[in-house]
N, CA, C and O atoms as a Tinker XYZ file with bonds, in Angstrom:
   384  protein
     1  N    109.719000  101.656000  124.944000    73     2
     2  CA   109.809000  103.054000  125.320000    64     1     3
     3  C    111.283000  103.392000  125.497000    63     2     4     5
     4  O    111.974000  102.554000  126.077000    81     3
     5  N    111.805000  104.433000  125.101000    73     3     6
     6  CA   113.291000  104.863000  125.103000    64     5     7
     7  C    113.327000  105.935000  126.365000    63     6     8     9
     8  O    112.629000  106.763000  126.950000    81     7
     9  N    114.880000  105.216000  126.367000    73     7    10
    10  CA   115.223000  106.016000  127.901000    64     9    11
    11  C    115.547000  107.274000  127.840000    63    10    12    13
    12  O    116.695000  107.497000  127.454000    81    11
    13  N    114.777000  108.318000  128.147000    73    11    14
    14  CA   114.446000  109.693000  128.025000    64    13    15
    15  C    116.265000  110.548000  127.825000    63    14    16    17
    16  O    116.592000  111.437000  127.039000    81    15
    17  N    117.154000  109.786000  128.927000    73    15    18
    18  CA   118.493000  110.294000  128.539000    64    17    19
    19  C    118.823000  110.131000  127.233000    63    18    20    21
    20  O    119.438000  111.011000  126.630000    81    19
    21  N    118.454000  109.007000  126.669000    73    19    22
    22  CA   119.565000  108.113000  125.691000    64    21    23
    23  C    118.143000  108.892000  124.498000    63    22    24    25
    24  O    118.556000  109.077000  123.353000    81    23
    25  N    116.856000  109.241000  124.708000    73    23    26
    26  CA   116.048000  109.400000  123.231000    64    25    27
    27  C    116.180000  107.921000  122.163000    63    26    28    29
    28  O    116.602000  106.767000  122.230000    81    27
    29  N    115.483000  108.887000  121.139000    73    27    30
    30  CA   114.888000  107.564000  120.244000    64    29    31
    31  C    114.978000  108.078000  119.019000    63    30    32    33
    32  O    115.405000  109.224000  118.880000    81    31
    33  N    114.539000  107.210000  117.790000    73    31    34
    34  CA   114.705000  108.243000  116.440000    64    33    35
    35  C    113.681000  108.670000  116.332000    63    34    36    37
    36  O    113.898000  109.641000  115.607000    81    35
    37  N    112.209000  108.656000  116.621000    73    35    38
    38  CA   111.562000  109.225000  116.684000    64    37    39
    39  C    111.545000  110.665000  117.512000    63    38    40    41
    40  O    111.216000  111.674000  116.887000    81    39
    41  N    111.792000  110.734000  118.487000    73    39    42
    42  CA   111.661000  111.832000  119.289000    64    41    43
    43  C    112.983000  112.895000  119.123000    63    42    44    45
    44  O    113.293000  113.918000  119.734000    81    43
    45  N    113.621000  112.137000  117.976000    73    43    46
    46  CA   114.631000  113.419000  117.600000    64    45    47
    47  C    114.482000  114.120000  115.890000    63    46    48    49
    48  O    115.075000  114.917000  115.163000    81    47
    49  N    113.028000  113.029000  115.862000    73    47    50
    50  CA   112.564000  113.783000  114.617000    64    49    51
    51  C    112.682000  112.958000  113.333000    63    50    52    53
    52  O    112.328000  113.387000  112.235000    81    51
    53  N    113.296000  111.526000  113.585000    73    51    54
    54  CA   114.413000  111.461000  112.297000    64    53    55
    55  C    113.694000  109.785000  111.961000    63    54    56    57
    56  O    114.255000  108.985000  111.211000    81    55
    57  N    112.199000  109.453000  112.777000    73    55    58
    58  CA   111.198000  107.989000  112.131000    64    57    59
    59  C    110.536000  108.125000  111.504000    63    58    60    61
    60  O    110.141000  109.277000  111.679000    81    59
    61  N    110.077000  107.733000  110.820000    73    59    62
    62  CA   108.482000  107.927000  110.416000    64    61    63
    63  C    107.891000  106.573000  110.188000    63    62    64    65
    64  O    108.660000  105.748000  109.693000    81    63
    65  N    106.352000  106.086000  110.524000    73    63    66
    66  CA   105.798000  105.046000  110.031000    64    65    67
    67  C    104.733000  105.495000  109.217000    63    66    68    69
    68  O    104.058000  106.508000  109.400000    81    67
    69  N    104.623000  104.604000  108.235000    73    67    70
    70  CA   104.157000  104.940000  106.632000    64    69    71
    71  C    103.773000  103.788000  106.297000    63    70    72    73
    72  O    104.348000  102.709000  106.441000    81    71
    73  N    102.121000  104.191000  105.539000    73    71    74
    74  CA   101.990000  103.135000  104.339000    64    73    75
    75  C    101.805000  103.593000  102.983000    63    74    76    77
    76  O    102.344000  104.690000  102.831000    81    75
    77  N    101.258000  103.170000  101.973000    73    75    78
    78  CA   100.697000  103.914000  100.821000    64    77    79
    79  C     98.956000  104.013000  100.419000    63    78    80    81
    80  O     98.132000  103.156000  100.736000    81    79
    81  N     98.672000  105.245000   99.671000    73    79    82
    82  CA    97.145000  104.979000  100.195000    64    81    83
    83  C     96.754000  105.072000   98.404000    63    82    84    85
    84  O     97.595000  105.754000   97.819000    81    83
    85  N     96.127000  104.755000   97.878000    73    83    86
    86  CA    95.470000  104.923000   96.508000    64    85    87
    87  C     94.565000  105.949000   96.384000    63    86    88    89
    88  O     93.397000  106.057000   96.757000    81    87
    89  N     95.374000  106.746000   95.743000    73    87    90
    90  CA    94.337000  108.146000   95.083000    64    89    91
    91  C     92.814000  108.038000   95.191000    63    90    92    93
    92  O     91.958000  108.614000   95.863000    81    91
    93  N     92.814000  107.013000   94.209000    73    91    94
    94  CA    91.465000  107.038000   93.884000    64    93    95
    95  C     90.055000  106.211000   94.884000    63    94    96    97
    96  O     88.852000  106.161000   94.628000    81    95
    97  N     90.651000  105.787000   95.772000    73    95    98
    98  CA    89.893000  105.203000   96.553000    64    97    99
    99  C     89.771000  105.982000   98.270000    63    98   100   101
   100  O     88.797000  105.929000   99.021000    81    99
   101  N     91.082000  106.659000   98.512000    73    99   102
   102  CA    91.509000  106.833000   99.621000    64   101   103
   103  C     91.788000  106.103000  100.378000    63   102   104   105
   104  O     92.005000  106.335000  101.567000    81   103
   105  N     91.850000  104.746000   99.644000    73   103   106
   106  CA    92.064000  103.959000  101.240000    64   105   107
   107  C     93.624000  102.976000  101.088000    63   106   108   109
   108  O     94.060000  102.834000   99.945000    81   107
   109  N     94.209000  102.492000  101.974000    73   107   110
   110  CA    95.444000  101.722000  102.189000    64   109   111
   111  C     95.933000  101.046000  101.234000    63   110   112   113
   112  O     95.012000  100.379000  100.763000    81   111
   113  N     97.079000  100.815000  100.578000    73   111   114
   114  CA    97.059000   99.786000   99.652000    64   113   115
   115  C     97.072000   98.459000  100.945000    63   114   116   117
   116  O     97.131000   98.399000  102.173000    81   115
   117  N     96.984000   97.586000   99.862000    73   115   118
   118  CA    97.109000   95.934000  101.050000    64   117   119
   119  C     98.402000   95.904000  100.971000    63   118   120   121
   120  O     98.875000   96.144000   99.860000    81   119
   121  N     99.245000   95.636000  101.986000    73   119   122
   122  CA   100.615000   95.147000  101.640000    64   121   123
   123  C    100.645000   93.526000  102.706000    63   122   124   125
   124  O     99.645000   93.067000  103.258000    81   123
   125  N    101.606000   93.103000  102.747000    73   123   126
   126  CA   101.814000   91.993000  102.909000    64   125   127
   127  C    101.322000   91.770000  104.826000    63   126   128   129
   128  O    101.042000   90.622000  105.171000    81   127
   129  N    101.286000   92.457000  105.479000    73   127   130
   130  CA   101.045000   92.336000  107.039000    64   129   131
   131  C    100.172000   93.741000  107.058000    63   130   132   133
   132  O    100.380000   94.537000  106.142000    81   131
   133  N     99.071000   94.109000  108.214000    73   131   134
   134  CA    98.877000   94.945000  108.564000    64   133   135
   135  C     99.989000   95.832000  109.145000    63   134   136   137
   136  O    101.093000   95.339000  109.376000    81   135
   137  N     99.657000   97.496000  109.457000    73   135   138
   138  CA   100.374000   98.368000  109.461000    64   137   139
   139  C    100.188000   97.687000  111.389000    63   138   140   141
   140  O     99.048000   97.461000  111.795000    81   139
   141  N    101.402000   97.451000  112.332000    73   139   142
   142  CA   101.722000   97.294000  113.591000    64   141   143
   143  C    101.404000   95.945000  113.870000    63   142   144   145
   144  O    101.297000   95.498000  115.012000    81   143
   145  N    101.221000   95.171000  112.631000    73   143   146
   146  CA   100.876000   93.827000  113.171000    64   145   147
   147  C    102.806000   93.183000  113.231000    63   146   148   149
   148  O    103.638000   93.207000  112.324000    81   147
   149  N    102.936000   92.704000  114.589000    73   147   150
   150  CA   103.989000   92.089000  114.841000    64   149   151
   151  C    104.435000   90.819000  114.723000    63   150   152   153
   152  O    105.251000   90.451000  115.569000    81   151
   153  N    104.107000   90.064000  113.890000    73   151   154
   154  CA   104.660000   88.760000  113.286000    64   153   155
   155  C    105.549000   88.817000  111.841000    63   154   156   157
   156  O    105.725000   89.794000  111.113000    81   155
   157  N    105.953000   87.690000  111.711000    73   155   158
   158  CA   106.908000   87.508000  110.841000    64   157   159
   159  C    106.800000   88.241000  109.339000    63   158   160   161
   160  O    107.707000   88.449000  108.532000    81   159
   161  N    105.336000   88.568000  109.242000    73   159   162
   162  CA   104.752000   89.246000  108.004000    64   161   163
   163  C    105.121000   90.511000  107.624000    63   162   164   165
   164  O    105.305000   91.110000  106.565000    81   163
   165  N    105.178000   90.753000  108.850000    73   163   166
   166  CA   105.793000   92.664000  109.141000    64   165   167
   167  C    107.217000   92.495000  108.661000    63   166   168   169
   168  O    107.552000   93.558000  108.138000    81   167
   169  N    108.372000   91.450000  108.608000    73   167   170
   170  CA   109.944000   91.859000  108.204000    64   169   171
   171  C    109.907000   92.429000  106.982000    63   170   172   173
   172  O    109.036000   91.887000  106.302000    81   171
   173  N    110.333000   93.072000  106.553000    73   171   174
   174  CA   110.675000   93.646000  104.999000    64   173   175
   175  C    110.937000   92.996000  103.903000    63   174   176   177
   176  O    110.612000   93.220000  102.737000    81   175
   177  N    111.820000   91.813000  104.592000    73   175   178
   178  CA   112.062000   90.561000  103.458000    64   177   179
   179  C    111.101000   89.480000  103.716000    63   178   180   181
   180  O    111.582000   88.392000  103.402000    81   179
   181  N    109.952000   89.411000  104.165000    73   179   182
   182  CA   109.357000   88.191000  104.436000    64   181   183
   183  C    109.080000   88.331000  103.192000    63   182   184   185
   184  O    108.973000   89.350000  102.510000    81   183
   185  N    108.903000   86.566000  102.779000    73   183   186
   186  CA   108.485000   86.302000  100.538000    64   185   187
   187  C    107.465000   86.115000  100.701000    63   186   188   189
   188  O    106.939000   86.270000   99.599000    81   187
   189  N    106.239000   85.682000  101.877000    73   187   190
   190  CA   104.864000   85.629000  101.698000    64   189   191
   191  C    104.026000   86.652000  101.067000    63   190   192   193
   192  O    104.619000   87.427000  100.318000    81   191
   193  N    102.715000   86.815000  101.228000    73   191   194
   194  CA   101.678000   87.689000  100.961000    64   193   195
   195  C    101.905000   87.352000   98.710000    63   194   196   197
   196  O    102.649000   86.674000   98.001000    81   195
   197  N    101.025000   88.089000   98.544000    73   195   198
   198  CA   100.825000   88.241000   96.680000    64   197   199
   199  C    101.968000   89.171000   96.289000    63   198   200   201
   200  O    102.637000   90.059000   96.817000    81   199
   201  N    101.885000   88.593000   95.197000    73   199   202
   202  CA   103.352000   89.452000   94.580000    64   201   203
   203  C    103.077000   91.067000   94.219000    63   202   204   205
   204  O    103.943000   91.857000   93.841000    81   203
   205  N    102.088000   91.272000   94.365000    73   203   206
   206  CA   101.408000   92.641000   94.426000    64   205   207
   207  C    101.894000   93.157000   95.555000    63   206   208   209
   208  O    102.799000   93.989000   95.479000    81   207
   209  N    101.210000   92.624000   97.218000    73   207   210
   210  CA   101.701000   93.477000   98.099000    64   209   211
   211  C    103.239000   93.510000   98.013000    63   210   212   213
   212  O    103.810000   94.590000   98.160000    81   211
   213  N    103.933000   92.390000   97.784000    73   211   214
   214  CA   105.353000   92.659000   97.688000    64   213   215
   215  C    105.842000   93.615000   97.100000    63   214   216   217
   216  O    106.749000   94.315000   97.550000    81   215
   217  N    105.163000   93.784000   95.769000    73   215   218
   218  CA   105.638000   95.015000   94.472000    64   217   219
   219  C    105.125000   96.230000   95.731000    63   218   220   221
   220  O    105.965000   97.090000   95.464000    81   219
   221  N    104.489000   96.698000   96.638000    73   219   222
   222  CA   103.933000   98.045000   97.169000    64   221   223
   223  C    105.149000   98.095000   98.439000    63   222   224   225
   224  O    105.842000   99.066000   98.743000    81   223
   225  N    105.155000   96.682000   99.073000    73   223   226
   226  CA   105.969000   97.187000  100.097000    64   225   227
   227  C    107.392000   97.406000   99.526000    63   226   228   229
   228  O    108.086000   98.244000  100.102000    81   227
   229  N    107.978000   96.658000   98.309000    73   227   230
   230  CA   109.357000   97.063000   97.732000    64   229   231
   231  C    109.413000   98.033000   97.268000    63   230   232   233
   232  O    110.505000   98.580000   97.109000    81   231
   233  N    108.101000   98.677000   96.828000    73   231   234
   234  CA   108.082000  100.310000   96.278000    64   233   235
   235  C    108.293000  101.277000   97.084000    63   234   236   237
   236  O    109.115000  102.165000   96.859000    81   235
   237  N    107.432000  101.196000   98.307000    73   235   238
   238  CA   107.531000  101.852000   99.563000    64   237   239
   239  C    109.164000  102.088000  100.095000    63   238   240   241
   240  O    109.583000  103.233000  100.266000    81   239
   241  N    109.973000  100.967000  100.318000    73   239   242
   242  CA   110.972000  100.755000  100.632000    64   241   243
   243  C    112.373000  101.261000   99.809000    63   242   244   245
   244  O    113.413000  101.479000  100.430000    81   243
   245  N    112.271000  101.420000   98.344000    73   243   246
   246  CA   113.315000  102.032000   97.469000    64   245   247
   247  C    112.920000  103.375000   97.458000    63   246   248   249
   248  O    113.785000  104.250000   97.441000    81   247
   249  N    111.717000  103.658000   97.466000    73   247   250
   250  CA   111.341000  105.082000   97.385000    64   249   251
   251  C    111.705000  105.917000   98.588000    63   250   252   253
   252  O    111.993000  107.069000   98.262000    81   251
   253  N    111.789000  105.632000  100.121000    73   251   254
   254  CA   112.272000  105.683000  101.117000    64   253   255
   255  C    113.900000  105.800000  101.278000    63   254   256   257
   256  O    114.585000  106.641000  101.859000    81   255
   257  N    114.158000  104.931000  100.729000    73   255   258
   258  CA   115.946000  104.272000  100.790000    64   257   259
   259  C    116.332000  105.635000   99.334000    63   258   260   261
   260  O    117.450000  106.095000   99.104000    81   259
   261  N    115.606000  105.837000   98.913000    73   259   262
   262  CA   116.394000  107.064000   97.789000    64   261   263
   263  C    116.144000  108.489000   98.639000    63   262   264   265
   264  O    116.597000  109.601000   98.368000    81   263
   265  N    115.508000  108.203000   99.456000    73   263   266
   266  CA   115.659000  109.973000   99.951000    64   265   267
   267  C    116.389000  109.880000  101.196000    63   266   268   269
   268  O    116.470000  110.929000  101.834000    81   267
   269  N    117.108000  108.529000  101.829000    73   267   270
   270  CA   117.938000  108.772000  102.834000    64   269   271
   271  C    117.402000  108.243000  104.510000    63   270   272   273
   272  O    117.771000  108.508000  105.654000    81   271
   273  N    116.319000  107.350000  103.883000    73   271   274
   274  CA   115.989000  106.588000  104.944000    64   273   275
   275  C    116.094000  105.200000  105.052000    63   274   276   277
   276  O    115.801000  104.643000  103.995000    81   275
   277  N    116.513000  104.197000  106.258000    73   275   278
   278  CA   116.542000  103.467000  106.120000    64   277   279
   279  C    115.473000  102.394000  107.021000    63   278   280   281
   280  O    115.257000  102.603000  108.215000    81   279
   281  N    114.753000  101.053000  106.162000    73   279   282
   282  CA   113.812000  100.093000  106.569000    64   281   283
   283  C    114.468000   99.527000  107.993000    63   282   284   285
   284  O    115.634000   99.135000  107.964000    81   283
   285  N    113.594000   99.481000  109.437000    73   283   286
   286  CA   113.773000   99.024000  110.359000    64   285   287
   287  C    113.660000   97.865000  110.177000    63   286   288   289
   288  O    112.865000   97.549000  109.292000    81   287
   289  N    114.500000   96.579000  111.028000    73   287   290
   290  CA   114.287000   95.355000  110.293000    64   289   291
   291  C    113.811000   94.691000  110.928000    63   290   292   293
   292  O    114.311000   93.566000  110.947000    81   291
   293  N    112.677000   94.911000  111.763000    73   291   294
   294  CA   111.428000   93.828000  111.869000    64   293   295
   295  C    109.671000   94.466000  111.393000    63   294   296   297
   296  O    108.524000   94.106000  111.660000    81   295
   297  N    110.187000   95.380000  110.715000    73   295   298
   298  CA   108.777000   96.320000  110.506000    64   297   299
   299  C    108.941000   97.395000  109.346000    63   298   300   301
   300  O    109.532000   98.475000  109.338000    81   299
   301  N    107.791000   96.341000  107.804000    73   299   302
   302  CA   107.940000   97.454000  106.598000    64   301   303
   303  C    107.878000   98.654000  106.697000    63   302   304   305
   304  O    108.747000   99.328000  106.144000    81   303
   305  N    106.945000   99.212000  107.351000    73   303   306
   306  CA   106.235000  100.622000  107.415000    64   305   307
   307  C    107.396000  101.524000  108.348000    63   306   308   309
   308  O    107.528000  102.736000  108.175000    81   307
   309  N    108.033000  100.916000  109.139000    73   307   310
   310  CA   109.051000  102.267000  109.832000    64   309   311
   311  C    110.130000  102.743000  109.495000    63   310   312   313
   312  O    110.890000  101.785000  109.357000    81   311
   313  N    110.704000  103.767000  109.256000    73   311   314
   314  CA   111.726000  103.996000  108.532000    64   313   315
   315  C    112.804000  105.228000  109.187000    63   314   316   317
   316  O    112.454000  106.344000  109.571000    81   315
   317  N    113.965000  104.759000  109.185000    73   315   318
   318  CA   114.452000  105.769000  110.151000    64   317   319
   319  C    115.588000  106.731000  109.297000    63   318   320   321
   320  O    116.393000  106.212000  108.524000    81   319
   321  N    115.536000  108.198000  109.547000    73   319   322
   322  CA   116.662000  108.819000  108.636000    64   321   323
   323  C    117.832000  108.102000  109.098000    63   322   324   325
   324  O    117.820000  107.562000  110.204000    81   323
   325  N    118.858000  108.053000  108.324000    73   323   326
   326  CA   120.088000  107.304000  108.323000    64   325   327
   327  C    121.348000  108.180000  108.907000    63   326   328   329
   328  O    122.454000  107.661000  109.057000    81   327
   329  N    121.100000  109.459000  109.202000    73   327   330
   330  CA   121.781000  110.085000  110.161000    64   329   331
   331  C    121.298000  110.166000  111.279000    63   330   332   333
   332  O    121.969000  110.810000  112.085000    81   331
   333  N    120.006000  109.577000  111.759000    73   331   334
   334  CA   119.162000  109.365000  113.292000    64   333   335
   335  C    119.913000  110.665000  114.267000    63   334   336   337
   336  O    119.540000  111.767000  114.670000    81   335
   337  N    121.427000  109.674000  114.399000    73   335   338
   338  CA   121.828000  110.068000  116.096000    64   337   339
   339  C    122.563000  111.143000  116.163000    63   338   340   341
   340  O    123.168000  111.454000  117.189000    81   339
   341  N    122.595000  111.997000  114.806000    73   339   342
   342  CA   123.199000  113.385000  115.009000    64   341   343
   343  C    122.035000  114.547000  115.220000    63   342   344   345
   344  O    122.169000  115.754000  115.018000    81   343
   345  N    120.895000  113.866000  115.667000    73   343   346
   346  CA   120.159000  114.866000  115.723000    64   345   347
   347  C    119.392000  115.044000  117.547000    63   346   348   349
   348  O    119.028000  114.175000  118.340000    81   347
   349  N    119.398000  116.287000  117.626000    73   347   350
   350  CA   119.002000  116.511000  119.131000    64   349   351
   351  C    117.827000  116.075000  119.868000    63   350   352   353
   352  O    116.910000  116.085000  119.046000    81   351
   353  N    117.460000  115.761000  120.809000    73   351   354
   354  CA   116.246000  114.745000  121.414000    64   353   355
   355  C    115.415000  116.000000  121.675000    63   354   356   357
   356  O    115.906000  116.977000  122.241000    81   355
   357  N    113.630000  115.942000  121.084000    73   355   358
   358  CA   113.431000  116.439000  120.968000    64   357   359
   359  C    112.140000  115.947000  122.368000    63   358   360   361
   360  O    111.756000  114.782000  122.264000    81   359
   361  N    111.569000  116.709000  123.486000    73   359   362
   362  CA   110.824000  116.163000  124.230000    64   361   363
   363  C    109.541000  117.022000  124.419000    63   362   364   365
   364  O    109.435000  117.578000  125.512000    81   363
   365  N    108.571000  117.202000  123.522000    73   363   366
   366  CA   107.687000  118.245000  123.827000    64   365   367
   367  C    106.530000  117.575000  123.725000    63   366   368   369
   368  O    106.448000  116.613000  122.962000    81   367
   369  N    105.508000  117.979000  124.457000    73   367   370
   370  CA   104.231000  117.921000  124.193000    64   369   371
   371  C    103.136000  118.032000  123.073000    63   370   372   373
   372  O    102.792000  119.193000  122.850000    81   371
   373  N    102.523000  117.068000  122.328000    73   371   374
   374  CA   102.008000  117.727000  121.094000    64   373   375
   375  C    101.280000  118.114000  120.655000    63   374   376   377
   376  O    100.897000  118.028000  119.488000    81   375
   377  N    100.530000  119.177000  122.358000    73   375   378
   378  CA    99.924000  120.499000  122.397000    64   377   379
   379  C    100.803000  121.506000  121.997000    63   378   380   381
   380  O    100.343000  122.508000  121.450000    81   379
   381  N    102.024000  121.384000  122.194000    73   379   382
   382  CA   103.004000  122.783000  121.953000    64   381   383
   383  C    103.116000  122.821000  120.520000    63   382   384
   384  O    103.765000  123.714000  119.975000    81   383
């Protein structure tokens, strides 16, 4: 949890966590770790899992990194804009 003075990149707008989902099925692709699972599977560079999930999470990750975000480095799926801390802490409710 971030210290409400100091904010977070999320709460200034500028995280996002993401996976990819297949059109035609609607559902998740598999990538190499579940989406919040916290072991070694989740790093971005871990070489385990099929060379498939690798090809989705490296897709995920250049496709991300070309619009100006960058891979958190213990977790594929989070991604933070790369200007984060020029942006204002944002603290609202998300009834408002």
């Amino acid at each position: 949890v971030a210290d409400p003075s100091k904010g977070s990149r999320h709460n200034r707008g500028c995280a996002v966590d993401l996976t990819l989902y297949d059109l035609r099925t609607g559902r998740p692709v598999e990538m190499v770790s579940g989406y919040d699972e916290f072991s070694p599977r989740a790093f971005p560079a871990y070489p385990g899992g099929t060379s498939r999930q690798r090809w989705y999470r490296d897709l995920l990750r250049r496709t991300m990194e070309a619009e100006g975000f960058e891979v958190y480095r213990w977790e594929w799926w989070h991604f933070d804009y790369h200007l984060w801390n020029r942006y204002r802490i944002h603290n609202r409710p998300l009834s408002d």
